[in-house]
N, C-alpha and C positions, 0 to 999 in steps of 0.2 A: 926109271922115269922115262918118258917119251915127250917126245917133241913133235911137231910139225911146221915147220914155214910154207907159207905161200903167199905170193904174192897178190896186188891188188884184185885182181879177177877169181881170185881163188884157187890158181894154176898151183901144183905141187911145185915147189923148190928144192927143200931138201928135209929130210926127217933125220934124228934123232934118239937112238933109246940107251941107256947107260943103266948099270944095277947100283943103288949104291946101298949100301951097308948101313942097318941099324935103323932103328922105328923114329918117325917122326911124326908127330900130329898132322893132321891132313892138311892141314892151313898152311903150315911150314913144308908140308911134300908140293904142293902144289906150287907156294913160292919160290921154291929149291928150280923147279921148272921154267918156270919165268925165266929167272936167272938163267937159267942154261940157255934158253932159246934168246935170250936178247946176245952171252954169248955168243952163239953161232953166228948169230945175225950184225956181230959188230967182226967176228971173222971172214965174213964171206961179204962183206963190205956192203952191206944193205941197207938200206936209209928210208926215215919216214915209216918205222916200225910201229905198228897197232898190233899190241898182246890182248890173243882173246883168250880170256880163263872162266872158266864155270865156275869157281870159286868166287864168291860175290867178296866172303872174307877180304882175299889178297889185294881186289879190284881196291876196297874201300880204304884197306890201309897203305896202298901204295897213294892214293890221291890225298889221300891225310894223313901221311907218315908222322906218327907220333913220338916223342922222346924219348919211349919207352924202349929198357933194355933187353926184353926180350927177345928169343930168337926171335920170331917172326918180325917183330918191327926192325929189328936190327935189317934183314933181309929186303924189307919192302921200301928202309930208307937208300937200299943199297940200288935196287929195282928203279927207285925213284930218279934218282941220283943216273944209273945208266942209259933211262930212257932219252935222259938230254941230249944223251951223246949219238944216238942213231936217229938222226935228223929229227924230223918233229914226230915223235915215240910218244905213245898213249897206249892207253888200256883201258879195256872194258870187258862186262860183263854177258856171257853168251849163255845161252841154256843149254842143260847137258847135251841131249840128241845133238846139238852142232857140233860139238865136243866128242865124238863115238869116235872118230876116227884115231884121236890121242889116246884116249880110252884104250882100246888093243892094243896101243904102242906099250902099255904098261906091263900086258901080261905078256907081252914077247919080249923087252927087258933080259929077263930072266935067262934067255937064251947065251947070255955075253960076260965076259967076264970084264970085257973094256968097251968105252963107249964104242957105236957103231954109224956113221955117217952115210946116210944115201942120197946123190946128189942127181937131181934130173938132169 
């Protein structure tokens, strides 16, 4: 999975790419994602986070996190839940082309066998 931060102007901050082991539906890889970049971004002490995902999926059930036990709800109430925590955190939905550049981060992933950190 791949990550990207950048701040309000679009400036690169820091990227992200980790392999992780084992199939998950796209809705839940993409989720998996979120999480990890809101991670980052509650480590490198960043605030007033906006997650952009081309997954409309994640968008809708992180904004309407449901009861439901499934992984993915489970995941999007957790999304929910962290967003609070890095100052005023929102998410929305981007279309892919804005999203190319995470896109790559995916198939260079592979390259690692532990997460990889680049920081400007």
């Amino acid at each position: 999975m791949g990550v990207i931060v950048r701040d309000y102007e679009g400036r690169f901050i820091l990227a992200a790419a980790k392999r992780v082991k084992g199939s998950f539906d796209p809705a839940c890889g993409e989720a998996m994602v979120v999480e990890l970049g809101l991670f980052l971004a509650k480590q490198h002490e960043l605030g007033d986070v906006v997650v952009e995902t081309d997954c409309s999926t994640v968008v809708k059930c992180v904004r309407e996190p449901l009861q439901d036990q499934t992984e993915l709800g489970v995941i999007c109430r957790n999304i929910n839940r962290e967003l609070g925590l890095v100052g005023d955190g929102s998410i929305q939905h981007v279309s892919r082309d804005a999203n190319e550049a995470t896109d790559i981060m995916v198939h260079v992933e592979t390259w690692w066998d532990e997460m990889e950190v680049w920081l400007d």
